[in-house]
C-alpha positions in Angstrom: 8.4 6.5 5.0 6.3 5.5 8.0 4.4 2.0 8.0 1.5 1.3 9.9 1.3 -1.4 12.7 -1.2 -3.3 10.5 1.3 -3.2 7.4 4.3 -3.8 8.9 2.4 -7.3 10.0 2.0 -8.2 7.1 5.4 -7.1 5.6 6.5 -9.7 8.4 4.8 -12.6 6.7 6.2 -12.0 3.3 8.8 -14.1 1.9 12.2 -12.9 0.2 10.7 -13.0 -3.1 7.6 -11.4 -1.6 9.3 -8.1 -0.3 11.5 -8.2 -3.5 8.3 -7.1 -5.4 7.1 -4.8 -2.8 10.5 -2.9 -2.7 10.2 -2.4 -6.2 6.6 -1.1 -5.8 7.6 1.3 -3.0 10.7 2.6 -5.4 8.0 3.3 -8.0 5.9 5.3 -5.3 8.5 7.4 -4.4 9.5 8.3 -7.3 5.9 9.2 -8.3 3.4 8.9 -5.5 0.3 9.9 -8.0 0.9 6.3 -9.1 -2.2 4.7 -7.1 -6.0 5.7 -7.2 -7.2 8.4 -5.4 -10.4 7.0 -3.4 -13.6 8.7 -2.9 -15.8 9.2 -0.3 -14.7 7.4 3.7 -12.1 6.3 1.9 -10.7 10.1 0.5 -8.0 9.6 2.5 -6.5 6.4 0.6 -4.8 5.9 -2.8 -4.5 2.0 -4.3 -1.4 1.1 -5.8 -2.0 -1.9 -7.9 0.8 -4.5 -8.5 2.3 -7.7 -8.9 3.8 -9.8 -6.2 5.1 -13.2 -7.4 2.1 -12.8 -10.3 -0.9 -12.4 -7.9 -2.3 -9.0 -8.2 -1.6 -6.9 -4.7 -3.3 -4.0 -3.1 -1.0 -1.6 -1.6 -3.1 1.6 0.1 -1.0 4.6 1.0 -1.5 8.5 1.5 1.7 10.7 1.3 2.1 14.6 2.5 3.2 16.8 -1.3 5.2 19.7 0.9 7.4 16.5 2.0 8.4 13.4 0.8 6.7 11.2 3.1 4.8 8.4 2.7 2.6 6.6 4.7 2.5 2.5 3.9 -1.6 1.9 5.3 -1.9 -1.8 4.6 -1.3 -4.6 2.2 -3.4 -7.3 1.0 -5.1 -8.9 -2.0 -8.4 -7.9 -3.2 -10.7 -9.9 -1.5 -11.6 -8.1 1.7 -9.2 -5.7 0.9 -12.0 -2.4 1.4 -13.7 -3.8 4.1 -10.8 -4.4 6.3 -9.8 -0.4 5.4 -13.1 0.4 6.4 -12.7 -1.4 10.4 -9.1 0.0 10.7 -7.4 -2.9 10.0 
């Protein structure tokens, strides 16, 4: 897995319970990275894993390489803004 700058800030703001949700999330990934939405358009590049984290609904945008098993953790948010800030790079 490689994590961007701008997720791996947030993964440092998260509580225990907090990452405890997003490991899961990231075990579901790997195991099947189709999971998530495939985006259109400027944002082709992106898929949208949707889950819970401590029951608020949590946007996790990835893109992973299918001749390896890598996966590249793009940013992590809630909805609100969530686009835009994809959009400006972070």
């Amino acid at each position: 897995m490689v994590q961007t700058r701008v997720f791996g800030n947030a993964l440092k703001r998260l509580h225990a319970n907090q990452k405890r949700d997003l490991d899961a999330a990231i075990r579901e990934l790997v195991a099947n990275p189709d999971l998530g939405e495939q985006k259109k358009g400027e944002l082709a590049f992106l898929r949208v894993y949707k889950f819970k984290m401590v029951n608020q609904l949590t946007l996790l945008g990835y893109s992973y390489e299918e001749d390896a098993v890598v996966l590249y953790l793009l940013v992590l948010g809630a909805h609100e803004n969530f686009y835009r800030d994809v959009r400006r790079g972070g």
